[in-house]
N, C-alpha and C positions, 0 to 999 in steps of 0.2 A: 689042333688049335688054329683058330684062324689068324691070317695078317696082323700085326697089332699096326694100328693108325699110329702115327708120327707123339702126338700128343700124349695116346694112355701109354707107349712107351719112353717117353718120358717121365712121366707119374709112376713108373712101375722103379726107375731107376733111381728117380728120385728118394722113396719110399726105400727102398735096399738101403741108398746112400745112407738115409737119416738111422735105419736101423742096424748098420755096423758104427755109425757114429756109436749109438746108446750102447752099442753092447761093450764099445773101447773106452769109453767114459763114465759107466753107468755100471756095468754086471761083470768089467772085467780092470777094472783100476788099477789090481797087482801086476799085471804083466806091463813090464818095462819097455818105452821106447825101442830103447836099443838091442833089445830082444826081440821086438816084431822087425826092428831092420835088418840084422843080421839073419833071422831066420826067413824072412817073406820078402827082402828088399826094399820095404816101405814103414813108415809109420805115421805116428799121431801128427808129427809136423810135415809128414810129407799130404797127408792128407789136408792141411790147410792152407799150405801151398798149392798146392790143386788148385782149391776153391778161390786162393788171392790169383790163379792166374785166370780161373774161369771170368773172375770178374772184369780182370783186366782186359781180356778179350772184347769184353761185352761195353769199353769203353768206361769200366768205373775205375777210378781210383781207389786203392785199398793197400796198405802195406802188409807187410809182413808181420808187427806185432798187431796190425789188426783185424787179420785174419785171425792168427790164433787163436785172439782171442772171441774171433766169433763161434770158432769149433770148438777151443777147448771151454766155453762156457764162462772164461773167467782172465786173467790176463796169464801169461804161459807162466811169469817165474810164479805168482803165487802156484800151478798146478805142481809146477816143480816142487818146490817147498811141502808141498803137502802129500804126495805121489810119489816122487820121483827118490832112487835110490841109489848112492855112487858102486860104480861099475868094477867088477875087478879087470885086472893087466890084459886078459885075455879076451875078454868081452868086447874091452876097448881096442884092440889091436883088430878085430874080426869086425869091429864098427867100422871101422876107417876104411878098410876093403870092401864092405858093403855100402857104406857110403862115396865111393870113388867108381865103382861097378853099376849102379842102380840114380843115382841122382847127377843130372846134369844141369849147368848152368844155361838159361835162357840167353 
């Protein structure tokens, strides 16, 4: 394969981005937060976090509930409310280790 130019490797990643976005919001809505961080070190808020720091990078202002709610499609406690499932003792014990291991503060 040849070099990709600057640009189509952006559109290519771009493109990935958008389509693990759909598959976490769209094709796989059962699996829990706290089960993609414990298991992969990331999830659906760390993924909009991401995108609220890429912006800020880029000089935009963007908070925190308003990133989510440009990933999650909608504002984060309605996703909760309608998604989200309370965790047993051990899930949340192995959240907090995963979340102290993999997420740092800027």
């Amino acid at each position: 394969m040849d070099t990709l130019d600057d640009q189509t490797r952006i559109e290519l990643e771009a493109a990935a981005f958008r389509r693990l976005r759909q598959h976490l919001m769209d094709d796989r809505m059962d699996v829990q937060n706290i089960d993609l961080m414990n298991l992969a070190g990331f999830c659906r808020n760390c993924l909009s976090r991401w995108y609220q720091e890429a912006a800020s990078e880029r000089g935009m202002d963007m908070g925190k509930e308003e990133a989510r709610e440009v990933f999650y499609g909608m504002p984060y406690d309605d996703w909760k409310t309608a998604h989200q499932t309370e965790a047993p003792a051990d899930k949340q014990a192995a959240f907090a280790t995963a979340l102290r291991d993999n997420v740092t503060d800027k």
